[in-house]
Structure formats: structure tokens, C-alpha cells
C-alpha positions in Angstrom: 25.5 212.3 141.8 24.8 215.4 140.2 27.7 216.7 137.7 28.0 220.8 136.6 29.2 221.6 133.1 32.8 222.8 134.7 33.2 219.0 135.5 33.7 218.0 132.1 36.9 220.4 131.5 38.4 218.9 134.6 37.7 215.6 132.3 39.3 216.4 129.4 42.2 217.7 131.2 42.5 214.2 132.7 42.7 212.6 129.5 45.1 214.7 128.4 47.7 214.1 131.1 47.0 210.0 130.8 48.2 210.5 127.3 50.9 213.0 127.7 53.6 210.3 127.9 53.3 209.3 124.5 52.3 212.1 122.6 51.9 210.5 119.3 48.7 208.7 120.5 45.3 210.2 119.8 43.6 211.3 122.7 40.5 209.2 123.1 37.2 211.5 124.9 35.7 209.5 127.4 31.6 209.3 127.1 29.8 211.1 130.4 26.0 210.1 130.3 25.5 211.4 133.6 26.0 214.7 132.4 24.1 217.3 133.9 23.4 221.2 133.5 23.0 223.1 136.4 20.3 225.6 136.9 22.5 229.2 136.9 23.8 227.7 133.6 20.3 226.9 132.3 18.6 230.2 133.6 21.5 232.2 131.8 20.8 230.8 128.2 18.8 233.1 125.8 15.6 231.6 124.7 17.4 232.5 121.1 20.0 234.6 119.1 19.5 237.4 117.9 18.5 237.8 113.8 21.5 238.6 111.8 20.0 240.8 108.5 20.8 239.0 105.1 23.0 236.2 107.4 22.1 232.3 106.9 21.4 231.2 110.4 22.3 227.6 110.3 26.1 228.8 108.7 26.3 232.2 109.7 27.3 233.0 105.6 25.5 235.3 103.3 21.9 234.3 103.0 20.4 233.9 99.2 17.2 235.6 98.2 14.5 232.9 98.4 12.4 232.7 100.8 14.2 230.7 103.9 12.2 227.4 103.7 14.8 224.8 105.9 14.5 221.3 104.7 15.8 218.0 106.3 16.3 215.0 103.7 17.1 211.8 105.1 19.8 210.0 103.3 21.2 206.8 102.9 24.5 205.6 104.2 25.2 202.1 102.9 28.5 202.6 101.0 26.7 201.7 97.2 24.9 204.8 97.6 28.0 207.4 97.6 28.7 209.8 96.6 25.4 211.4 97.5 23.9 214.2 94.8 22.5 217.7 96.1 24.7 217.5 98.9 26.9 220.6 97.9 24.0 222.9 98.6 23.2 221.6 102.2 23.9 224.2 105.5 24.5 221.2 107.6 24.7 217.1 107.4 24.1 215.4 110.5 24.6 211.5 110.6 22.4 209.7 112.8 21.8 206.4 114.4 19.9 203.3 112.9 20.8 199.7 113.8 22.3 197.8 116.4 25.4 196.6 114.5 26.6 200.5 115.1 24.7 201.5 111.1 23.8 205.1 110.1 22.0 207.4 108.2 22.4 211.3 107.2 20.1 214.1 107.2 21.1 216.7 104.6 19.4 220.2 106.4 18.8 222.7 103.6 18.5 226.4 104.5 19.7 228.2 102.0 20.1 226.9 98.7 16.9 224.1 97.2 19.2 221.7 94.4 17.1 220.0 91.4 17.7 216.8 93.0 19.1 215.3 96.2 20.1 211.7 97.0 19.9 208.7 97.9 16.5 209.8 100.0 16.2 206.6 102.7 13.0 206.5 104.7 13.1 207.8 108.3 13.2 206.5 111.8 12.6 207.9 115.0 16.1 209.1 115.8 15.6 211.5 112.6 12.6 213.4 113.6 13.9 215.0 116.5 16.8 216.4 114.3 14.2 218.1 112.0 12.5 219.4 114.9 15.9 220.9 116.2 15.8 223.1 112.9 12.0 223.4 113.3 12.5 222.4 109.7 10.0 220.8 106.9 11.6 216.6 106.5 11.2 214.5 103.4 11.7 211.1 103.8 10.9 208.0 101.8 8.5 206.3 104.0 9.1 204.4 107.5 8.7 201.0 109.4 4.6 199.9 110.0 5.5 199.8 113.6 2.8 200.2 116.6 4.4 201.1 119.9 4.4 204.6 120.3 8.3 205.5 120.8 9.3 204.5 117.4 5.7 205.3 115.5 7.1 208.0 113.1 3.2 209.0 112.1 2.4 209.3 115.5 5.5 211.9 115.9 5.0 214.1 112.9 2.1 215.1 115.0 3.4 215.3 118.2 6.0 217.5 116.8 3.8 219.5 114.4 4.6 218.5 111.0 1.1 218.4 110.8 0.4 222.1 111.2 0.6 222.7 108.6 2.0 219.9 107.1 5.6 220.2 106.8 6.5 216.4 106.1 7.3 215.1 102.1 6.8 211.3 102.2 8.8 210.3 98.7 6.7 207.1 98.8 3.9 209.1 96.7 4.3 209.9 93.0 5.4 213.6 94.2 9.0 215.5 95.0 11.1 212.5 93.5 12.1 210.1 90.4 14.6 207.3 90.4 17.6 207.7 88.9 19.7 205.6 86.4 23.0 205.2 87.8 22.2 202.9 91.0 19.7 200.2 91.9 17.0 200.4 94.1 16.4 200.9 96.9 19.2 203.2 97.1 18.3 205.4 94.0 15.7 207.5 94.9 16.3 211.2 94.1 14.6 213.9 96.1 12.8 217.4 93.7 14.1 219.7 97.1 13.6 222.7 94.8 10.0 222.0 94.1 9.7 220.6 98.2 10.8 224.1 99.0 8.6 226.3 96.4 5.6 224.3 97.5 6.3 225.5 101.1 6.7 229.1 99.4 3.1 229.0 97.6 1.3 227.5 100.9 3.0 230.6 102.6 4.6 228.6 105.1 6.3 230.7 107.9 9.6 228.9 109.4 11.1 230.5 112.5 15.0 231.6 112.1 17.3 229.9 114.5 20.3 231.6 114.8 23.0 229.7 116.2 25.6 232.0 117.9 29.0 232.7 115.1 32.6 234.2 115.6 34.2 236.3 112.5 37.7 235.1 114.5 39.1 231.8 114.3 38.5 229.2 117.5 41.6 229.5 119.4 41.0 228.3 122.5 41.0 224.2 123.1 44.0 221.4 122.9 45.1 220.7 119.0 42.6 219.1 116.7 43.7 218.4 113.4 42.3 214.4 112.6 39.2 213.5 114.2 37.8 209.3 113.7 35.0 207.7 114.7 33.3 204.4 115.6 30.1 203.6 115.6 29.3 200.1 117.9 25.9 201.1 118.0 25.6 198.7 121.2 27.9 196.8 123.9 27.4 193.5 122.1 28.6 195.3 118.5 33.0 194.5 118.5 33.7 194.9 114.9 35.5 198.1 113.9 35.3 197.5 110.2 31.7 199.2 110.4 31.0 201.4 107.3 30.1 203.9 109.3 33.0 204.6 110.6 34.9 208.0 109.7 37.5 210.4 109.9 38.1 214.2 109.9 41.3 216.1 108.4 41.9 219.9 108.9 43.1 222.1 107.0 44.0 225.7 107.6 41.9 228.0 105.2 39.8 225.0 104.3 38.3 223.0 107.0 37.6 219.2 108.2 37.4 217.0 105.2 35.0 213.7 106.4 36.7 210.6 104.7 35.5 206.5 105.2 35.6 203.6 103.2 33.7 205.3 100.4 36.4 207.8 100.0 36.6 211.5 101.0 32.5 213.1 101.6 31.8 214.9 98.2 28.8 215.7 95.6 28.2 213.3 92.9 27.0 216.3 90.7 30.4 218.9 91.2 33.0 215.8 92.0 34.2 218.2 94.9 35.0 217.6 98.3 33.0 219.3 101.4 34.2 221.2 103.4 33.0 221.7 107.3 33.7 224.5 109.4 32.4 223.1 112.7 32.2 219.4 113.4 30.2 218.6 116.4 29.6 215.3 118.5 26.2 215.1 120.8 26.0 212.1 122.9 22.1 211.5 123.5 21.4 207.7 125.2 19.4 205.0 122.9 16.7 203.0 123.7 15.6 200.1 121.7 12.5 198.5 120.4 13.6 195.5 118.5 16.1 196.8 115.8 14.8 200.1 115.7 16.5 202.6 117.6 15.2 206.0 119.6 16.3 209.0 121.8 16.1 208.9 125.7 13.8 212.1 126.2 13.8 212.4 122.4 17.0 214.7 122.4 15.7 216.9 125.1 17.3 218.5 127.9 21.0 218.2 127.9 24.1 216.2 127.3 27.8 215.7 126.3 29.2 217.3 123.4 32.5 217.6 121.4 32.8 221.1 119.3 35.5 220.6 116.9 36.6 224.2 115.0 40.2 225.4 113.7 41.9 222.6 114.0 40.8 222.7 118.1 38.6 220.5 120.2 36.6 222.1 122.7 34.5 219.9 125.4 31.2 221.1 126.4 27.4 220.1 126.4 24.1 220.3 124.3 20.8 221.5 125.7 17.4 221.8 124.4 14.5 223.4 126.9 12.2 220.9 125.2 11.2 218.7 122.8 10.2 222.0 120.1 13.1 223.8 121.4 16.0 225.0 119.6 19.5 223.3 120.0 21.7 224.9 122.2 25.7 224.3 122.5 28.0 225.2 125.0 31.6 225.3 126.4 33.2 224.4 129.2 32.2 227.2 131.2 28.7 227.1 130.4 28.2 229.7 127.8 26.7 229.3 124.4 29.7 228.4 122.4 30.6 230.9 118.8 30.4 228.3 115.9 33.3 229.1 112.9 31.2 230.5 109.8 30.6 227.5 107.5 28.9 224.2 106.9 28.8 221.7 110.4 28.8 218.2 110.6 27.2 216.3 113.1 27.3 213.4 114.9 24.8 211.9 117.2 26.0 209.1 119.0 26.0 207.5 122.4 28.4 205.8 124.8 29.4 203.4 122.7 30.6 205.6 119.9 34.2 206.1 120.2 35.4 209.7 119.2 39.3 210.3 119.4 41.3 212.9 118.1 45.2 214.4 117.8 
């Protein structure tokens, strides 16, 4: 059965009244795989957003003056490797998918400011590339599994999804764009050069596309109360155990924004010793296929899905949608419209139907 986007606030509201007896319990958002768009919604969405002069467009802040080069690292996130280093600089950090047992990994996206040195670089898997290609973005990554079937071959996908043309793909495996650094063991202390990643994309003159996601210069009103955020990552039905690493939390602030805490502490930079801040923190739920341990999009993160837009201290439930597999990312209330992200650094969270979001 076919379900519109207007569904989904009909949802939440239902939640909300199952949990309005005891009002000190977090409200827990119930996953909808069956999600659908329908096509007034789709045919209504602008193919992109308009350019905003001197504006960053992954946080809608004042853009620097190099050349915009956007950059996806793939980090590590086994709790020896925190805090990460370069991470200060980053316009978005999006934490991904990678075992059954409900383990993840980052992506640091770069837009805007290139550090010295970014780390712990990890190598990628196939539920990292289609990230990149949402930023239509350059990805360094410290090699990947020797695997042959086609869903999980990352070489097969850098082509597919032209990192090849030109080549827009830094694999840290060479003697290029990294070192290893002194203060951890390997294999968690590899330390990507982004700075000299991004002025080699500079001197081969290579032309990135802008996407703009849509920004408000007013703060998110509208939604039920938000202020702590946690998650679990199961990774599968089998997975029980809710003492996963992975698992995190978000605090608001007013006038600072979601702090990300876990076992490892509260999310900062190595290098400053500060905390970082996220204006917008955003859930996608996308299905996963597997091919032995190694996990992979349905579609590739195409077409649509649930999604949870945290901002201000509100939750707002809406969808994701992607016209294909090159296409930009696209995020939407609950009445279909392309949602006004806060001004700021985003985190994001791809999970699927067993990761449990709840909030309060």
C-alpha cells in the first residue's frame, strides 16, 4: 500500500498521544520503510537551490576564499581512535553504517575550510560512496575490502559514480596525502594532508558543482520539543546488545546547538580540545542489504525515504529524496516541501529499521 508524505505527520502525532500519559518518557520515532513520495510532491521539487553569493552551501555561513573543492574523508569510529583531529574544520559529519553487530564509521565532508591533517582516515565501504556522491564531492579513503560481487565492489563504484572523471578519489594506501601519526597505533593512526588533497584539485582545475541546501535566518519553530536526542545502532534483527559504541546522544542548547556525546565523551577536535557544535541533526533511514559482513544501500540511497530533521531544540518528521543515483539530496517536511535547515554544521545519521532514534 502506497503511503504520501502527509502520512508520516499523522504518525508522529500517534506517538505522541501513546506517550502523553507519562510525559517524562522519551518519545521513541517508529521506522516507516514503506515510505513513499507521491508524484505532485516529487514534480514540485526544484532540480536545485538557488546560489547564495559568498554563502557556504553545505552550512549556509560565510564562505572562505579558496576555491570550493568539497572533500569527504572517511573516518574511523572504534572508540581508541577519538577524539578525531581536523574535525573542527568540517561543514558536515555524517556517520554511516558498517557491520552487522550495529558498527560505524564517519565521513568528515569538507567545503569550506582544507586542515593540515585530518584523522583517523579508515578505508571505505560501499555505504560511503553514495554519501560522497550526495555532495558530488572528491572522497579519500584508506583503501577497501578485495571483494568481487558488484554491490559492494568500491573500484567498480568510483566509476559508476564518476570519481573517475576526472579522478576525484585519494586512496591513502599510496605514499601521497597522508603520514601516521605518533600518538595512536595502527591501524587507527593514519592522518589525512586534506589541504594538499584540496590544492591538488585546485591545480588540476577541477570544477565541483554547488549544492545549495535550502537555509532559514529564523530559528525552527515549528515541531514537538527536542532537546536530547539518543541513538542505537543494532545494525540487524539478530544484534540485542545496547552497549554498542556506536551508540550516541544529542544535547541542545539555546545559542549553541546539539552537542553529540558516547562512550568516548562529548564529539570534539583533538587539535582545539573544543566541543562541536551542530545546528541541524538529521536521521535518513535507507534499507541495507548484505553481502557477508559487508553492508550496502537498497537503490544505493536513491529515491526516497524516512527522515528525522532535528533544529532548535524541535523534531520535525519528514522524508529524504534523491532523483537518482548523481542527484543531489533533498529533505523535506511533513507537508512535502523542501525543509529550511538552521545555519550551521549538520550531523547525520544514516540508519535503517533497526536503529532506534528517540528523543524528549
Amino acid at each position: 500500500m502506497r503511503r504520501t508524505i502527509s502520512l508520516l505527520l499523522a504518525l508522529a502525532l500517534g506517538l505522541l498521544g501513546c506517550w502523553s500519559s507519562a510525559a517524562a518518557d522519551p518519545t521513541v520515532i517508529e521506522p516507516n520503510m514503506e515510505l513513499t513520495l507521491s508524484d505532485e510532491v516529487i514534480q514540485g521539487l526544484a532540480k536545485s537551490n538557488p546560489e547564495e553569493e559568498g554563502v557556504d552551501p553545505l552550512t549556509g555561513l560565510p564562505m572562505g576564499d579558496e576555491p570550493y573543492t568539497p572533500i569527504v574523508l572517511v573516518l574511523d569510529d572504534s572508540p581508541e581512535v577519538f577524539p578525531h583531529w581536523g574535525v573542527a574544520e568540517a561543514d558536515w559529519i555524517v556517520q554511516v553504517p558498517l557491520r552487522r553487530d550495529g558498527d560505524t564509521r564517519m565521513l568528515a565532508v569538507y567545503g569550506n575550510q582544507y586542515p593540515e591533517q585530518a584523522g583517523g582516515a579508515r578505508s571505505a565501504r560501499m555505504t560511503m560512496l553514495p554519501v560522497a556522491a550526495m555532495f558530488k564531492s572528491a572522497v579519500a579513503f584508506v583503501g577497501y575490502p578485495p571483494n568481487t560481487e558488484y554491490d559492494i565492489m568500491v573500484s567498480a563504484w568510483l566509476d559508476e559514480w564518476d570519481f573517475n572523471k576526472p579522478i576525484r578519489y585519494f586512496d591513502l594506501m599510496g605514499n601521497r596525502y597522508r603520514e601516521r601519526v605518533d600518538f595512536l597505533e595502527a591501524p587507527q593512526n593514519m592522518s589525512a594532508h586534506i589541504n594538499e588533497i584540496h590544492q591538488n584539485l585546485v591545480k588540476r582545475n577541477v570544477k565541483f558543482e554547488k549544492r545549495f541546501f535550502r537555509f532559514a535566518d529564523e530559528p525552527e519553530t515549528r515541531g514537538d520539543d527536542a532537546a536530547n536526542i539518543q541513538m542505537h545502532f543494532f545494525g540487524c534483527e539478530e544484534t540485542t546488545e545496547e552497549s554498542i559504541p556506536s551508540a550516541c546522544s544529542f544535547a541542545y542548547t539555546e545559542g549553541t546547538g546539539y552537542l553529540r556525546d558516547s562512550s568516548t565523551g562529548i564529539y570534539s577536535d583533538r587539535n582545539t580540545g573544543e566541543a562541536i557544535p551542530f545546528a541541524n541533526v538529521i536521521v535518513l533511514r535507507s534499507k541495507l542489504n548484505w553481502i557477508g559482513y559487508y553492508p550496502y544501500y537498497e537503490d544505493h540511497l536513491r529515491y526516497f525515504g524516512q527522515a528525522e530533521i532535528f533544529m532548535n531544540g524541535k523534531h520535525i518528521s519528514g522524508a529524504w529524496y534523491r532523483r537518482g543515483r548523481l542527484a543531489r539530496l533533498v529533505l523535506l517536511d511533513e507537508e512535502g516541501n523542501e525543509i529550511a535547515l538552521q545555519r550551521g554544521k549538520t550531523f547525520m545519521v544514516i540508519g535503517d529499521q533497526y536503529t532506534v532514534v528517540s528523543y524528549e
